[in-house]
C-alpha positions, 0 to 999 in steps of 0.5 A: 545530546541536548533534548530539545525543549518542546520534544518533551511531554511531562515525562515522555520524551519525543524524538523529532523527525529530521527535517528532510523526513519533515519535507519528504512526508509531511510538506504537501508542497511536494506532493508533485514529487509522489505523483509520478511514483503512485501513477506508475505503481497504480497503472501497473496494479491496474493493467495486472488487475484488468487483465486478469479479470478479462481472463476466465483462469482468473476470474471467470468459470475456471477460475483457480486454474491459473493460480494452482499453476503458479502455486505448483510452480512456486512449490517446485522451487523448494528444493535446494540448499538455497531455495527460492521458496522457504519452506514455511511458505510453501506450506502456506501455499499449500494448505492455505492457497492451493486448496481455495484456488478459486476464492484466491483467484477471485480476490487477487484480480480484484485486489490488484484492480482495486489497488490500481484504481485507488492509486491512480485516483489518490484515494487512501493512498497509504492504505492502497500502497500498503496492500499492494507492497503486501501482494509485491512481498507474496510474489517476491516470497513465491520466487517471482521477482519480474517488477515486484522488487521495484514496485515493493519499494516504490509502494514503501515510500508511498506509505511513508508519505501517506500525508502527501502522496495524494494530495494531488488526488481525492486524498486532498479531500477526504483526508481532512473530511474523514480524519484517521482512526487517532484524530476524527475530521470534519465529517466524523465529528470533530468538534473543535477546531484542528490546530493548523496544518493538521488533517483534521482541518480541510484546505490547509496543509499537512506539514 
């Protein structure tokens, strides 16, 4: 197969994203598409945040009563030739969750709020879908599936268009004006001016 010439870099060979993956990912012109896909996932990491916060077994005086109930549940589901728990994470459920039932508590309902909240809003999106496909993939590995399969892909496609699916939000902005830990924006000292349609340089696109 031929090598296209501007794919190599002295003696690195780079290979291109095929161009629906250019389109998908990196064309803020379809930002629209994400935006009913992370108003969905957000809203429901929001009501199972708020909900949980409104509820004292969550977070409130007798917090931890709730997840030791559910952790006890999960570790029921052990048994078996085919369980729905593996046994290396039931014993992380065991001897990390269970014994710090009420930090666990506490961070799980604000985790969930946080995620929704940062979703909705389209502020650092990739980073928002990312902890909540890991909290989807912990409930999936303690054998509750409910919406989490759902959620979990959805949340995976999200991180993938990081670039984009929040274009259509406060990622529009703070993209450009933080930058990424590889190439800093206009507000952590960038210098030089950004060659066009990269994040580093505000009002343009990232395709």
């Amino acid at each position: 197969m031929a090598v296209p010439r501007d794919a190599v870099r002295g003696d690195q060979v780079v290979v291109e994203d095929p161009p629906i993956a250019r389109l998908l990912f990196n064309d803020t012109r379809l930002a629209w598409l994400w935006l009913p896909l992370r108003l969905y996932v957000g809203w429901e990491w929001l009501e199972a945040g708020r909900e949980k916060i409104a509820n004292p077994v969550w977070f409130g005086p007798t917090a931890g009563g709730a997840i030791t109930g559910f952790v006890k549940g999960a570790l029921a589901k052990t048994a078996g030739d085919h369980p729905d728990v593996t046994g290396w994470y039931a014993s992380f459920l065991q001897n990390v969750v269970l014994p710090n039932a009420h930090t666990w508590s506490y961070m799980i309902s604000l985790g969930e709020l946080l995620v929704g909240i940062a979703l909705i809003l389209g502020a650092f999106t990739g980073i928002a879908a990312f902890f909540g496909s890991f909290m989807n993939a912990n409930y999936l590995l303690s054998g509750t599936v409910s919406t989490n399969p759902i959620l979990f892909f959805i949340a995976t496609w999200l991180v993938l268009a990081w670039k984009t699916a929040g274009w259509i939000g406060l990622d529009r902005f703070l993209l450009p004006a933080l930058g990424t830990p590889w190439r800093r924006g206009w507000l952590t000292g960038a210098h030089e001016e950004a060659p066009r349609g990269t994040l580093a340089e505000p009002g343009r696109t990232a395709r």
